[in-house]
C-alpha positions in Angstrom: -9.7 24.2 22.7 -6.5 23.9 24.4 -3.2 23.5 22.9 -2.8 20.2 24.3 -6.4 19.1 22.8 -5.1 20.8 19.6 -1.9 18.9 19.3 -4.4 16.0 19.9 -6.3 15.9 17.6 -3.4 16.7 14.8 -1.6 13.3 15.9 -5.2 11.4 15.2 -5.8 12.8 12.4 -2.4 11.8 10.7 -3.0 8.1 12.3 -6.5 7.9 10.5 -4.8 7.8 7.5 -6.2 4.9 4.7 -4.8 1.1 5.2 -4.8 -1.4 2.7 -6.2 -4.6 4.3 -5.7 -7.1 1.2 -3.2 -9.5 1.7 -1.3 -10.6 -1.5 0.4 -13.9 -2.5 2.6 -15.0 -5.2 0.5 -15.5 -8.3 -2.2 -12.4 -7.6 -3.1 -10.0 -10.4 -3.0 -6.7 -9.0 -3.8 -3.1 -10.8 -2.1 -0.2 -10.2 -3.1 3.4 -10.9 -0.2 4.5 -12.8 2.0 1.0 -14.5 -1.2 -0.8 -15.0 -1.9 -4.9 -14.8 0.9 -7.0 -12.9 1.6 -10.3 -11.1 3.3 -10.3 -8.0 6.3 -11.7 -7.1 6.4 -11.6 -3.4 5.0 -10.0 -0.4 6.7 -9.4 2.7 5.1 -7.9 5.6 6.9 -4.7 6.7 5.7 -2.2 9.9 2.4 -1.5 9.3 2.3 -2.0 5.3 3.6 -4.6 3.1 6.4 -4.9 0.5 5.3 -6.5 -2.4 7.5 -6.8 -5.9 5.2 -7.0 -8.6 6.1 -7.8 -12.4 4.0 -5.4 -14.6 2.9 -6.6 -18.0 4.5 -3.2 -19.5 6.5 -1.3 -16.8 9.0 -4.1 -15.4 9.3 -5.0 -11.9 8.9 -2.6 -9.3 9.2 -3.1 -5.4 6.0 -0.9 -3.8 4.4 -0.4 -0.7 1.0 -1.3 -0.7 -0.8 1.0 1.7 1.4 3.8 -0.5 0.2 2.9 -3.9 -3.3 1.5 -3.1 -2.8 -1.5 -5.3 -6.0 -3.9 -6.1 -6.7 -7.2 -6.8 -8.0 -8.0 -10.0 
């Protein structure tokens, strides 16, 4: 393989990384991993991920990038 092909296939690879495709709304329950059950606040669409400021039941408000945290609707 060439270098060229190489260098390639290192750029897809980073590209193919994992997207979050849920949309959220004011209102949603959402769970995260690590602060747990929440509400969000807002959502505002940002590049190719979105910002969304979600009130957690135990942890306060946080601002967090969805694609970045995997956050799910619950």
């Amino acid at each position: 393989m060439s270098l060229q092909q190489q260098l390639a296939q290192r750029k897809a690879d980073k590209s193919n990384f994992s997207v979050n495709t849920e949309t959220f709304a004011p209102g949603d329950r959402v769970l995260h991993k690590i602060f747990g059950e929440g509400t969000v606040l807002s959502s505002k669409p940002m590049a190719n991920d979105t910002l969304v400021e979600i009130a957690f039941d135990n942890r306060g408000t946080k601002k967090i990038m969805a694609n970045y945290t995997k956050i799910k609707k619950i």
